[in-house]
C-alpha positions in Angstrom: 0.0 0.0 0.0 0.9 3.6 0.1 2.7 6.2 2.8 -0.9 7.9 2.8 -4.1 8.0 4.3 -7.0 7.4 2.1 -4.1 8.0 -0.9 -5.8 9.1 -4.3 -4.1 6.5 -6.9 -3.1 7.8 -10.4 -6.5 7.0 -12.4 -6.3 3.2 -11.8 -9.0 1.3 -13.2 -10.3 -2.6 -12.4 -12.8 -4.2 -14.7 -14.7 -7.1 -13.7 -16.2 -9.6 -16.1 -19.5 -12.0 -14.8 -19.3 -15.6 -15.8 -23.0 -17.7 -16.4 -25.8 -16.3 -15.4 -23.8 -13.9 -12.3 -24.2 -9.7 -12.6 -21.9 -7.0 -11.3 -24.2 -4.2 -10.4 -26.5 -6.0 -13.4 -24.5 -5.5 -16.0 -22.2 -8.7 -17.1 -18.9 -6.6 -17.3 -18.0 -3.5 -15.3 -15.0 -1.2 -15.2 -14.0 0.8 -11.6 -12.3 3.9 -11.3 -10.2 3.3 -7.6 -10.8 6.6 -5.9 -8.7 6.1 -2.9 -7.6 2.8 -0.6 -6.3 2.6 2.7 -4.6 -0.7 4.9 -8.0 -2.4 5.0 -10.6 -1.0 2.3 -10.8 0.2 -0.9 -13.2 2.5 -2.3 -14.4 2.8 -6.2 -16.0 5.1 -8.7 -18.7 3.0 -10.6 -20.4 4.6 -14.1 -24.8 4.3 -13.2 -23.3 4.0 -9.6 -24.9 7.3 -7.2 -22.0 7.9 -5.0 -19.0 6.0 -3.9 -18.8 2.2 -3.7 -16.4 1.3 -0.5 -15.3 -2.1 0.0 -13.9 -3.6 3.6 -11.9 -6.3 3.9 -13.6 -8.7 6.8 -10.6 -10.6 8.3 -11.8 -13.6 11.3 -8.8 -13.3 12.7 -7.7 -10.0 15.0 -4.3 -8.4 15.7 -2.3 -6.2 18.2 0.3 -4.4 19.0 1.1 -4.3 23.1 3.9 -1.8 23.9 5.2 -2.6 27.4 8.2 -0.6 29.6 9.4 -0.4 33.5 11.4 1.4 35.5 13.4 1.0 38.3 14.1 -2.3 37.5 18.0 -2.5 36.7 21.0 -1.1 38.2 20.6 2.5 37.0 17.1 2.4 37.7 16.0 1.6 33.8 14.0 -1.0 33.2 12.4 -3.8 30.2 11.3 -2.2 27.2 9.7 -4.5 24.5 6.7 -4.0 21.7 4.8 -7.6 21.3 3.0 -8.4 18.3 -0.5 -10.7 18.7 -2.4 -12.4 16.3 -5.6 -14.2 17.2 -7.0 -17.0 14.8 -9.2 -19.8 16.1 -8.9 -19.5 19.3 -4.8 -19.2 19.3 -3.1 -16.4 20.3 0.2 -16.3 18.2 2.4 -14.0 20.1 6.1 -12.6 19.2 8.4 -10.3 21.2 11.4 -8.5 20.9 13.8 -6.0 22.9 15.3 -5.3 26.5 14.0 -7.4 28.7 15.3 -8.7 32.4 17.5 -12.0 32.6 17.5 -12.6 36.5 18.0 -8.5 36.8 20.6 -8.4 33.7 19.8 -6.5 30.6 19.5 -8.4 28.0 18.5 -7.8 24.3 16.7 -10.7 22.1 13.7 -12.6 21.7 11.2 -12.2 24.9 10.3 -15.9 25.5 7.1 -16.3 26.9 7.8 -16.9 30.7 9.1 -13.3 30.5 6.6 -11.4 28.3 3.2 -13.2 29.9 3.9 -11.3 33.1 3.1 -8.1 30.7 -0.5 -9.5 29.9 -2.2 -8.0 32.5 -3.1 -4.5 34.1 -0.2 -1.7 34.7 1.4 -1.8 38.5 1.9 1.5 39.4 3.7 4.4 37.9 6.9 2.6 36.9 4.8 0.5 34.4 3.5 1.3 31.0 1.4 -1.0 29.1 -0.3 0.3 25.5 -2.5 -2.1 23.9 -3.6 -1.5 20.7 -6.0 -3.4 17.8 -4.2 -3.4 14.4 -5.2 -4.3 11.4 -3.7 -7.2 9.0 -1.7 -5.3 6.8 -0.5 -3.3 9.8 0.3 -7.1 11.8 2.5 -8.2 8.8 4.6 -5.3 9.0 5.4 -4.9 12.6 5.9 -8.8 12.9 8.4 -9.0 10.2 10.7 -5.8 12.1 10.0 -8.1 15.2 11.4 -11.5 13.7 14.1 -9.1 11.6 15.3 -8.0 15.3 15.2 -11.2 16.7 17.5 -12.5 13.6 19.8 -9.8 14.2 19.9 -10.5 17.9 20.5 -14.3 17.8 23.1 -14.1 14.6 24.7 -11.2 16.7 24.4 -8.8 14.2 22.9 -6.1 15.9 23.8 -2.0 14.7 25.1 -1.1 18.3 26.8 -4.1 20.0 29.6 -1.6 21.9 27.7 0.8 24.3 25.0 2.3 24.5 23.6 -1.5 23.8 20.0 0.2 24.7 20.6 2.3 21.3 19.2 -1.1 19.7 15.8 -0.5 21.4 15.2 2.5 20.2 15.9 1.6 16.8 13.6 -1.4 16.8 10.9 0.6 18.5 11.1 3.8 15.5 10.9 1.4 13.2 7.9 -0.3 14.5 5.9 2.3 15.9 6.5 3.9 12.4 4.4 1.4 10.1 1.7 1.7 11.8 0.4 5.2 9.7 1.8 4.1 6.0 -1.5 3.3 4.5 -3.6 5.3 7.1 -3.2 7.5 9.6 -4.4 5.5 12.4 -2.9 6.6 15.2 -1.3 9.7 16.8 2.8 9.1 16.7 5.4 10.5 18.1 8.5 10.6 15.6 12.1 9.8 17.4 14.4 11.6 15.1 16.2 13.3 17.7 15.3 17.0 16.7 14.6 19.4 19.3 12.4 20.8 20.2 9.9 18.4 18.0 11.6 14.8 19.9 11.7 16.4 22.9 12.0 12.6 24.8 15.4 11.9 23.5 17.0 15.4 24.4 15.7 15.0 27.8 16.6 11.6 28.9 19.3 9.5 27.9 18.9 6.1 25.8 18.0 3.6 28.5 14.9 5.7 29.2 13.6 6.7 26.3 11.4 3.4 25.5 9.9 4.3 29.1 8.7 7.8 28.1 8.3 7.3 24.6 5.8 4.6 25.0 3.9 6.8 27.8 3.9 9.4 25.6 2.2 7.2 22.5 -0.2 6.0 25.7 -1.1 9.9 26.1 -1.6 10.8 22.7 -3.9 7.7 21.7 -6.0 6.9 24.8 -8.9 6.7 23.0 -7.5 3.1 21.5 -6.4 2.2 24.0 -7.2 -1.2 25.4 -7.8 -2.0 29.0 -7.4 -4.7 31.0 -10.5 -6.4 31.2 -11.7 -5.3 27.6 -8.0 -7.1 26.6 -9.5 -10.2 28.3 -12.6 -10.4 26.4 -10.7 -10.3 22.7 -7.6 -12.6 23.9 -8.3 -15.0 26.9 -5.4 -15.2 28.9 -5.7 -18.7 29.5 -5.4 -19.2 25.1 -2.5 -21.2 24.5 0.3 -19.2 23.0 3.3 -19.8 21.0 
């Protein structure tokens, strides 16, 4: 898809041809003018046709992105930092995770295994927690889980940009590219952008890398509370007790 909400295509065209005794729209061959598409729908310009035709994609299966920091959980006070990427489809939760996480109070930067990232599917403890659940769409799903298993390559061939310090550089990397799919066919959400330009990234001048998941993720929490999804609801669309792999 495009890097656009709703984006306006250069006059593309589908035509549609019935077979037997089948009609498009009662006619037996029909040509579309694509006004605009987005991650999920695509909407047409039909000759006889009042108005707009919009088509949705229906999908059975649903998808999110959980984005899930601490602090005060290492030496220097810093914490696990991790996005995890969820795809539900017949009653099994598929569930991938990548980034700084705790190994027995070390810092450590991989694949989350589960005995680590299940503690994170629950409700927030406190103010040194942030948890940011959000329903994606397919399109949006493919992209973040192929930056999660790219990461998790890097990680386990130990090829990783940043292996001298700062190691927690890696995390924010992973994280920009992440959070930054989510609006390439549609503006979904309400992003922050961690270029480190000030004043505009304001999160990276002010606190150094180990950090910046922390605030950046409580920031993205602030700016899209509306989709957000809490506890309870989270429980209702995934059942914790699902098996997960």
């Amino acid at each position: 898809m495009g890097a656009a909400a709703d984006q306006k295509p250069p006059d593309k065209q589908i035509s549609f041809t019935a077979t037997g005794k089948n009609r498009i729209f009662g006619r037996t061959k029909v040509t579309m003018k694509i006004v605009s598409f987005d991650d999920s729908s695509l909407t047409c310009e039909i000759p006889g046709v009042a108005g707009n035709v919009r088509w949705t994609r229906v999908d059975p299966d649903r998808y999110f992105l959980i984005l899930v920091a601490r602090q005060n959980e290492f030496y220097d006070h810093s914490g696990s930092a991790f996005p995890l990427v969820v795809r539900l489809a017949e009653g099994t939760a598929t569930i991938e995770a990548v980034g700084t996480y705790s190994d027995h109070g070390k810092l450590r930067f991989g694949t989350v295994a589960p005995e680590v990232y299940k503690d994170y599917l629950r409700e927030a403890r406190g103010d040194s927690e942030v948890i940011l659940r959000l329903q994606i769409n397919s399109r949006q799903y493919g992209r973040a889980s192929k930056i999660v298993q790219e990461w998790q390559r890097r990680a386990r061939e130990n090829a990783l940009p940043y292996n001298e310090s700062p190691v927690t550089l890696n995390n924010i990397l992973l994280l920009k590219n992440i959070t930054e799919t989510l609006n390439l066919c549609q503006n979904d959400f309400d992003l922050y952008k961690l270029d480190y330009s000030y004043p505009g990234d304001w999160i990276t001048d002010h606190y150094s890398t180990e950090f910046v998941p922390f605030f950046f993720f409580k920031e993205l929490k602030r700016r899209n509370e509306a989709r957000h999804i809490e506890y309870t609801k989270f429980q209702e669309l995934v059942p914790l007790n699902l098996a997960s792999r």
